[in-house]
C-alpha positions in Angstrom: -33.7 68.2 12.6 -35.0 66.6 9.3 -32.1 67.4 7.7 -30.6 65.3 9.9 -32.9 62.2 10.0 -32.8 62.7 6.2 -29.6 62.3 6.2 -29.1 59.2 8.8 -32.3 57.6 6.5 -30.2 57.9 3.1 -26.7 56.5 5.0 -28.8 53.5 6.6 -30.4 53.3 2.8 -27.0 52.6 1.2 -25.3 50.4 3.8 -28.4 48.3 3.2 -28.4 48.6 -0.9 -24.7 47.9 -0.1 -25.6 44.4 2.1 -27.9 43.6 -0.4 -25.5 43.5 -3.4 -23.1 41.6 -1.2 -25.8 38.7 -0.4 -26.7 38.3 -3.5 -23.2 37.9 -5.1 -22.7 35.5 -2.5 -25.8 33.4 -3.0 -25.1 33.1 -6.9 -21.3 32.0 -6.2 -23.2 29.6 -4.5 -26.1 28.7 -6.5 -25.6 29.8 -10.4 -25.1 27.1 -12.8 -23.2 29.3 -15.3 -19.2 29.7 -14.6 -18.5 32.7 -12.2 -14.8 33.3 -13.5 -15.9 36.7 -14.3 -15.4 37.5 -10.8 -12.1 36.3 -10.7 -9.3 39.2 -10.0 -6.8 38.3 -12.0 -2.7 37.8 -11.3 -0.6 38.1 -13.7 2.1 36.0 -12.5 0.6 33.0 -12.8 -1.1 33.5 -16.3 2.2 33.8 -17.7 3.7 31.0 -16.2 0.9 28.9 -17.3 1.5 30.5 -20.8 4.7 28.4 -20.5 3.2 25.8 -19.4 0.6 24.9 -22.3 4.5 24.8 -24.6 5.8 22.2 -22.2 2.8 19.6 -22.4 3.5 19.8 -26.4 6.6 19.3 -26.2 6.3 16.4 -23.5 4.2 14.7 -26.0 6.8 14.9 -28.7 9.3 13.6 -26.4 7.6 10.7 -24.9 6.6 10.2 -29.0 10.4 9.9 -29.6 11.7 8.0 -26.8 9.2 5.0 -27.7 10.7 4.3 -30.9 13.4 1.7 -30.3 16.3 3.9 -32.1 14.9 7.2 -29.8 14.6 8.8 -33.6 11.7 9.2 -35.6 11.1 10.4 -39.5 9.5 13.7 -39.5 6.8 12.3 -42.2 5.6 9.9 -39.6 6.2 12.2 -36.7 3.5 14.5 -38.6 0.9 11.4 -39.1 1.7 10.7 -35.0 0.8 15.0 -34.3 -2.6 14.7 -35.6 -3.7 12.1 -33.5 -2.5 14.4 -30.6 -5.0 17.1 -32.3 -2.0 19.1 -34.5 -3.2 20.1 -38.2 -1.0 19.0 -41.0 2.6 20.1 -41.2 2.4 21.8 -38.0 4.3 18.8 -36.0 7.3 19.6 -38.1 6.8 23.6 -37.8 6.5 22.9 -34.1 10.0 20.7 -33.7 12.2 23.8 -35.8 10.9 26.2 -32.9 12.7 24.1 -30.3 16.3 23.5 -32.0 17.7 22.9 -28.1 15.3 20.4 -27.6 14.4 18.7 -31.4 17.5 17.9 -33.6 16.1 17.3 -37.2 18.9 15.4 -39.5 19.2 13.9 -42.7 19.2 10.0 -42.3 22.6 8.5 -43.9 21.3 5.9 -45.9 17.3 6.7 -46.6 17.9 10.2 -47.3 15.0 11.7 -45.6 14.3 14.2 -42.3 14.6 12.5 -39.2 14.2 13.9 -35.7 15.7 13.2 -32.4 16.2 14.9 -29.0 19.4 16.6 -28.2 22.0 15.9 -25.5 20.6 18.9 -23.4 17.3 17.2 -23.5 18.1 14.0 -23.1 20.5 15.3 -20.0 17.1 16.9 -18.4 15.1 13.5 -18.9 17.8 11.8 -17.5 18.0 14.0 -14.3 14.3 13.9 -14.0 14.4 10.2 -13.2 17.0 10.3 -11.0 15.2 13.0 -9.0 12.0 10.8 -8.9 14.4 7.7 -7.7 16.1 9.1 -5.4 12.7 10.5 -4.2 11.1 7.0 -3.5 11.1 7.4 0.2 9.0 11.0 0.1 6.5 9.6 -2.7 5.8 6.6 -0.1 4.4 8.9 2.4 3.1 11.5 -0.1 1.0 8.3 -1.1 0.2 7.3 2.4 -1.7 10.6 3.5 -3.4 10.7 0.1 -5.0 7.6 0.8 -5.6 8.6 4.5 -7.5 11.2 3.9 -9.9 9.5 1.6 -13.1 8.2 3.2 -13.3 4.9 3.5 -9.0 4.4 3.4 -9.2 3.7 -0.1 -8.3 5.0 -3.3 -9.0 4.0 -6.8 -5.8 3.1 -9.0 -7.0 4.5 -11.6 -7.4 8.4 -9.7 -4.4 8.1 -8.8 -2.6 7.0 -13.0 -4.3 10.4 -14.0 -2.6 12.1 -11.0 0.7 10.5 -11.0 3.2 13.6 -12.8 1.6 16.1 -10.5 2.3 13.8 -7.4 5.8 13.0 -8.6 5.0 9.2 -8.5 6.8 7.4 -11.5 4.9 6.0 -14.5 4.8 2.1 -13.2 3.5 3.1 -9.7 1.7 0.1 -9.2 4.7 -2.5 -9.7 7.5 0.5 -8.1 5.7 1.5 -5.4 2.9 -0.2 -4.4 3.9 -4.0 -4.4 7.4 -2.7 -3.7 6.0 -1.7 0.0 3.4 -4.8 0.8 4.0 -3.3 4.1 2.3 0.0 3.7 -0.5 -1.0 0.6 -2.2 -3.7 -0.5 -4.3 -3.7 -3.9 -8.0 -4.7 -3.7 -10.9 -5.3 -6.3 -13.8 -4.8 -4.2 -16.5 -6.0 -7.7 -15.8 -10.2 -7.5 -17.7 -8.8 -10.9 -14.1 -7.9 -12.6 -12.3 -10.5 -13.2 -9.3 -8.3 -15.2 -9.4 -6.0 -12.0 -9.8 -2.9 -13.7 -11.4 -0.8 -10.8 -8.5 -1.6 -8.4 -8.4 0.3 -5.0 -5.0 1.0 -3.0 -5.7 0.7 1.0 -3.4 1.7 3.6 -2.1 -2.0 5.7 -1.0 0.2 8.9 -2.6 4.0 9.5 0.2 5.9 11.0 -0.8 8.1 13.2 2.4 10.5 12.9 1.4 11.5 9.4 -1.8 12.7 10.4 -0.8 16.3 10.6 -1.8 18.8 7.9 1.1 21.0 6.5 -1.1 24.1 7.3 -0.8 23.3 11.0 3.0 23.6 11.0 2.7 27.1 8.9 -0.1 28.2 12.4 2.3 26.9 14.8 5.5 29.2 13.1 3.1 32.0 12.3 2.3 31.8 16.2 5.9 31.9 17.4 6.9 34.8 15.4 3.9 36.6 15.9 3.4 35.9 19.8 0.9 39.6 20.4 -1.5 37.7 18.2 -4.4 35.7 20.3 -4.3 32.1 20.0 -8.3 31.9 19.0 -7.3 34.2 15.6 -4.4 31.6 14.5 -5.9 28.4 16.0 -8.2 27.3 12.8 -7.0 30.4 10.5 -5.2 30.2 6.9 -2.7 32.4 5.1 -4.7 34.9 3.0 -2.6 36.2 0.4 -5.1 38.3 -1.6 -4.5 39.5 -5.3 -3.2 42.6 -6.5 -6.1 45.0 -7.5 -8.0 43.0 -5.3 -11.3 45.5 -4.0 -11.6 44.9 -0.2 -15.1 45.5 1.2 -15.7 46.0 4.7 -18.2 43.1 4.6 -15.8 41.2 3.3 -13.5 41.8 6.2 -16.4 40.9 8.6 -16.8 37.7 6.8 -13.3 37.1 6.5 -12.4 37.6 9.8 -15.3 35.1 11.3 -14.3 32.5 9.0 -10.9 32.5 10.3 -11.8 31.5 13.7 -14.7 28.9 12.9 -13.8 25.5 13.7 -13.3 22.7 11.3 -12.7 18.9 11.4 -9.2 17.9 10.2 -9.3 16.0 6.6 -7.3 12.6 8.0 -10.6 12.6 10.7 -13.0 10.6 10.0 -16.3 12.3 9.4 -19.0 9.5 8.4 -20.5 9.3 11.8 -20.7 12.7 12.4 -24.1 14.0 12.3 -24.3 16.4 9.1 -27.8 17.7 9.3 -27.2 21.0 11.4 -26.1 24.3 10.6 -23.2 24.5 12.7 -21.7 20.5 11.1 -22.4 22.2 7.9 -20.0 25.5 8.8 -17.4 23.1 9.6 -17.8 21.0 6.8 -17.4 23.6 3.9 -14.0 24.9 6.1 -13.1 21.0 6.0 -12.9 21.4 2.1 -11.1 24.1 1.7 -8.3 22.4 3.9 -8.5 19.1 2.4 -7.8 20.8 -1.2 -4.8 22.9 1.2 -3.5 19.6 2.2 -3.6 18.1 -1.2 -2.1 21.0 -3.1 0.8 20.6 -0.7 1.1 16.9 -1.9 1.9 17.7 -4.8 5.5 18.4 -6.5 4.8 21.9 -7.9 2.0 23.1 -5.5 -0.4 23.1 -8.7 -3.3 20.7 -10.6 -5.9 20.8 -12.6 -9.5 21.3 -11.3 -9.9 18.1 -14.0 -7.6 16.0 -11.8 -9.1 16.9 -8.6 -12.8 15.9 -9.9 -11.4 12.2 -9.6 -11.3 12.5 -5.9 -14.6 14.1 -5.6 -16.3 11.7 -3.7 -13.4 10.3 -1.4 -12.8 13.6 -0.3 -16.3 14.9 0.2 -16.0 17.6 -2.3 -18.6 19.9 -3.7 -19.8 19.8 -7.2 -19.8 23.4 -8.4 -16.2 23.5 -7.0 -15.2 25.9 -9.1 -17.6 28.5 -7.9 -16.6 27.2 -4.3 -13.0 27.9 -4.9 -13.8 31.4 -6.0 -14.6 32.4 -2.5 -11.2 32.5 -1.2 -9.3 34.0 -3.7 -6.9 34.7 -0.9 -5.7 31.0 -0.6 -5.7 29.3 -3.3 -6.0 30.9 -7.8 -7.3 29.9 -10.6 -5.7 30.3 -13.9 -8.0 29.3 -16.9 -4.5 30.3 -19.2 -2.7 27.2 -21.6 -5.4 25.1 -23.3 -8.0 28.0 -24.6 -9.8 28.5 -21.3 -10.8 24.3 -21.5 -8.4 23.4 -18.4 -8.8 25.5 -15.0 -5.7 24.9 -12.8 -5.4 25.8 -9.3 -2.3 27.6 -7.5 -1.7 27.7 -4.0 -0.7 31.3 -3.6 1.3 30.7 -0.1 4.1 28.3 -2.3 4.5 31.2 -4.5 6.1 34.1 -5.2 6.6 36.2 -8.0 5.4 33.1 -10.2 8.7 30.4 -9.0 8.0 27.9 -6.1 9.5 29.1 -3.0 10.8 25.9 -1.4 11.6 24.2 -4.6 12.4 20.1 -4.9 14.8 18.3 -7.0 12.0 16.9 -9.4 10.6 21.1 -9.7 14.3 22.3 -10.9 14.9 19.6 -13.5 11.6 20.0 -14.8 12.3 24.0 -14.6 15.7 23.2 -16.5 13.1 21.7 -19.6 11.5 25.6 -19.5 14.6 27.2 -19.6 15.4 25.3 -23.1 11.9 26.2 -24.2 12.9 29.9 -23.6 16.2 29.8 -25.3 16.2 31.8 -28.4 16.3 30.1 -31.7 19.1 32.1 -33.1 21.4 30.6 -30.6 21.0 27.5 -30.7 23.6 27.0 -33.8 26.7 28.8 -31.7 26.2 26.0 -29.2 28.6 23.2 -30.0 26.6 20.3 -28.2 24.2 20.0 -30.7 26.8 18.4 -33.0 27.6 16.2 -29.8 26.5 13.4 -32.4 28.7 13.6 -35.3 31.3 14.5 -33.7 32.2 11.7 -31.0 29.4 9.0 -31.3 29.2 9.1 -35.3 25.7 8.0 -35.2 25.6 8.1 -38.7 27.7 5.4 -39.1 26.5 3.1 -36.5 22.8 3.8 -37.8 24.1 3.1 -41.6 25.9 -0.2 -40.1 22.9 -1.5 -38.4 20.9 -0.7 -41.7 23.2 -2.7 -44.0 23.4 -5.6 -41.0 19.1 -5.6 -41.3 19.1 -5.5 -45.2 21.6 -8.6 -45.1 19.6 -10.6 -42.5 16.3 -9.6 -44.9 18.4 -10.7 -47.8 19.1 -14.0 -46.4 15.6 -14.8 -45.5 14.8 -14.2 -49.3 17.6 -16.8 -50.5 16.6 -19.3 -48.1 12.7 -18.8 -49.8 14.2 -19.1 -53.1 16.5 -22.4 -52.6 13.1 -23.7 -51.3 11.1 -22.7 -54.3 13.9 -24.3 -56.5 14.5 -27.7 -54.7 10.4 -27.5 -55.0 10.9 -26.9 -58.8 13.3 -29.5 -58.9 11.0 -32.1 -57.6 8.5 -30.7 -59.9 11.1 -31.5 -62.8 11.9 -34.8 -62.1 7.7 -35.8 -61.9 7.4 -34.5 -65.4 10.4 -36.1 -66.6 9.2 -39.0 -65.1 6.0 -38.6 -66.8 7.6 -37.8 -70.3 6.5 -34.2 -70.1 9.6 -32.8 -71.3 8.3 -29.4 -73.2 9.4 -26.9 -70.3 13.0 -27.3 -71.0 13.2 -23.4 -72.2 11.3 -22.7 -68.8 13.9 -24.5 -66.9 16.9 -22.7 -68.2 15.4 -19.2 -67.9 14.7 -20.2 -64.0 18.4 -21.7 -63.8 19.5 -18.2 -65.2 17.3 -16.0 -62.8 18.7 -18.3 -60.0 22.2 -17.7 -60.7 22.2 -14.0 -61.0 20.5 -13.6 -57.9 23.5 -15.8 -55.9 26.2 -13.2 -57.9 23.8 -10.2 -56.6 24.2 -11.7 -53.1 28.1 -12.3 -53.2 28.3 -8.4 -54.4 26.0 -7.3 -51.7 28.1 -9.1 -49.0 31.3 -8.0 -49.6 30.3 -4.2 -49.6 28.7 -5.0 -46.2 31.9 -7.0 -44.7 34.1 -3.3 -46.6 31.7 -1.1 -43.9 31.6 -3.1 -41.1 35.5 -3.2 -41.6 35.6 0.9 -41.9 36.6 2.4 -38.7 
């Protein structure tokens, strides 16, 4: 008999040593200052692809550095002064273009004789299709703008928020003049501070709430989930969420208990309006932390690859109510949504939303997602091939750039030319006048002046006559 009770003692010992260590992990995700990524379970899949990732901002930069010249072509001297403001160290800007030869086309200019660089047709084909995508995309971007702003609280946004946010929401660059005064019927631009007379801290509010766009996306996932699954019980899919849990993920049984009754507790949807609910109670404060984790749902499915920045999302901290050790907050449902702390030296931590994935590609996938996947796919192209492809002589061979851009350099040098002979008949009628006062005065020792300057004047007007008939033989050339 005390074997037994010994026995029953040390089971009921460990199951409450065992409760014990689950509280208090739970209480420091909760409460620690210090980062809690330690108890992140890792995935692979999405660590790679953000390895990829961190080689597509650099190269964006480059690109967007190129395409604001006004010839789309920039010296590789300068392109290495422009790197460093962007953080690169010396010489690595031009290390970093010869990775890429699909993307970067480095040539020797035709009349300075130095390295330039430009972007190749391939790349310049992507950029193109990008745009396109994002035009003919207007319509979607409209209403991907109107349920951001209806879930805020208040129905308003800050301008600003939404700038820093812009590639991940597939908005184009000039939102404000494309979008927003495009459709005075669905926004309207305020500047709440009469303070600010520039209007820097504009605010975009909603003219008419529509009502149909009130529905979350995770609603439509319950209601299929439901009709496929009909031996389920409505309470268990009513307020539930798609757990898709990690590989090598350690499932406790408390865990499971948890789990299971915060599936079925209740939440207010994030287009409701919460500011005269009463907060104070345990229950409101349940339903609140479940409102969080669907408002970040709802906002990852906003976006055009299912994926931000927990940097990006810290703008819209207090419109959306959001806590601010989010991070540790997040780390509680590692089932729903990941984050990856891969592709800037552990400084940016973005989040994935596991159901829109599998094995590491979007599974519904939108025009603007495959022409920005076609910009990965020259990334990933080997080196070695890049010189059996015959577009990436697309230049010399039809457009002869080389002539047009030594054409337009000999037209500029003529137009700079004439500017300097206009100065110099001005200096010499001005030396004229000059003349004729001192002759007038009987100051007539500068004679030997006066020729030398008569000399210099008509060598320069034989220079010019030599200098314009070699321009009119290349404009001539075919």
């Amino acid at each position: 008999m005390n074997i037994i009770m010994r026995t029953w003692t040390a089971i009921a010992m460990a199951e409450k040593s065992k409760r014990k260590e689950w509280q208090w992990q739970a209480w420091r995700l909760k409460s620690s200052n210090k980062s809690n990524i330690k108890f992140r379970t890792k995935d692979h899949a999405f660590d790679d692809y953000m390895e990829v990732c961190k080689k597509v901002r650099k190269v964006v930069k480059f690109q967007s550095i190129i395409l604001a010249q006004p010839e789309q072509s920039i010296c590789v001297a300068r392109l290495d002064t422009l790197g460093r403001r962007l953080g690169l160290k010396m010489y690595e800007s031009g290390r970093f273009v010869l990775k890429y030869p699909h993307i970067f086309e480095v040539f020797e200019h035709p009349v300075q004789r130095l390295l330039w660089c430009r972007l190749t047709p391939k790349a310049m084909e992507q950029i193109q299709e990008e745009r396109a995508a994002l035009i003919a995309l207007e319509r979607e971007s409209v209403i991907r703008l109107q349920k951001l702003i209806m879930m805020a609280a208040g129905g308003r946004v800050c301008l600003e928020h939404i700038y820093h946010a812009r590639k991940d929401l597939g908005l184009p660059d000039d939102l404000e003049v494309s979008i927003i005064l495009k459709y005075p019927q669905y926004f309207q631009l305020t500047c709440p501070n009469p303070r600010d007379k520039n209007g820097l801290m504009k605010y975009v509010e909603l003219a008419n709430r529509d009502p149909s766009l009130a529905v979350c996306a995770i609603e439509k996932v319950r209601e299929k989930e439901y009709r496929d699954r009909g031996s389920r019980r409505e309470e268990d899919t009513r307020f539930s969420f798609l757990i898709n849990l990690p590989p090598c993920f350690r499932i406790s049984r408390a865990y499971r208990v948890f789990l299971m009754k915060w599936q079925r507790m209740p939440y207010w949807s994030p287009y409701e309006d919460i500011s005269r609910q009463d907060l104070r109670t345990l229950e409101a404060q349940k339903r609140l932390q479940k409102r969080v984790i669907a408002t970040l749902h709802e906002f990852l499915t906003l976006t055009v690859e299912k994926n931000i920045t927990l940097e990006k999302i810290a703008h819209f901290r207090e419109c959306f109510y959001l806590p601010n050790k989010l991070k540790d907050f997040l780390l509680q449902h590692q089932g729903i949504f990941y984050i990856s702390t891969r592709g800037n030296y552990g400084k940016l931590h973005t989040i994935f939303l596991r159901e829109a994935y599998s094995k590491g590609e979007l599974i519904t996938p939108n025009p603007v997602y495959l022409a920005r996947r076609k910009l990965v796919q020259l990334i990933l192209l080997s080196p070695r091939k890049a010189t059996l492809d015959p577009s990436l002589t697309f230049y010399k061979n039809n457009d002869r750039d080389d002539e047009k851009m030594m054409r337009e350099y000999f037209e500029s040098s003529y137009k700079l030319d004439e500017d300097l002979l206009s100065k110099k008949t001005e200096d010499s009628d001005h030396n004229d006048f000059r003349r004729s006062q001192q002759m007038s005065l009987g100051l007539s020792g500068c004679n030997a002046m006066e020729s030398n300057d008569r000399l210099m004047n008509n060598m320069d007007m034989q220079s010019h006559d030599n200098f314009r008939k070699e321009v009119d033989m290349v404009t001539r050339s075919p």
